[in-house]
N, C-alpha and C positions, 0 to 999 in steps of 0.2 A: 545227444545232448551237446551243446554249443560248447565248447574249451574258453569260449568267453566266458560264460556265465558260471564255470567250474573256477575258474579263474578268480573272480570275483568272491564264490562263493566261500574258494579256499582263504579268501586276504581277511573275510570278514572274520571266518573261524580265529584265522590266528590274530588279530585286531583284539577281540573279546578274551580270547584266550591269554595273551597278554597284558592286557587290562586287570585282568584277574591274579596276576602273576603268578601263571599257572607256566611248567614246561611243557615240549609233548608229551614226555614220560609220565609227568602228573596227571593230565587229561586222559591219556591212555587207561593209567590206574585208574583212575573212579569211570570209566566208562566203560573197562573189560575190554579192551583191545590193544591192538600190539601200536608200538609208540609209532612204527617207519609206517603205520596205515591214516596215523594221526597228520603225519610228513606229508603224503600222498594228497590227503585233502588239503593243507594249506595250501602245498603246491597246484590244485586245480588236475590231480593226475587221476582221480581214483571221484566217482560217480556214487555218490552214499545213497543209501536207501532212506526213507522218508523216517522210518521206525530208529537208525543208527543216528539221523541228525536229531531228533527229539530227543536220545539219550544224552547225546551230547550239550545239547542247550541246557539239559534238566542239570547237567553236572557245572555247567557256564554260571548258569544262573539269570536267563538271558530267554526271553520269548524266542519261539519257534522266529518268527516274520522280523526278528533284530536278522538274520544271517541271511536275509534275503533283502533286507535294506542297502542298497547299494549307494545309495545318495551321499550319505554321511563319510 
């Protein structure tokens, strides 16, 4: 997987995720994982599985294909 596009994908999480005025520790809580794996993906370090990004949009509030829109 490209570190660009992990890159990207991590800006958009935290983008929404702050929009939301959520912290890591908050997004962590409602999604059942640990806050520094939350860190991981904004920073582009850590490769999610398709099943943990749905959780996570589910708790954003935010379509699956908002965190893969890069344009915006």
């Amino acid at each position: 997987m490209s570190t660009r596009f992990l890159a990207k994908l991590g800006l958009n999480l935290k983008k929404y995720r702050l929009e939301k005025g959520l912290t890591q520790e908050n997004l962590a809580e409602k999604v059942g994982i640990h806050p520094t794996y939350v860190g991981k993906l904004e920073g582009g370090k850590n490769n999610p599985s398709t099943k943990m990004l749905y959780k996570i949009t589910r708790a954003l509030g935010i379509k699956l294909s908002d965190l893969f829109d890069f344009d915006k």
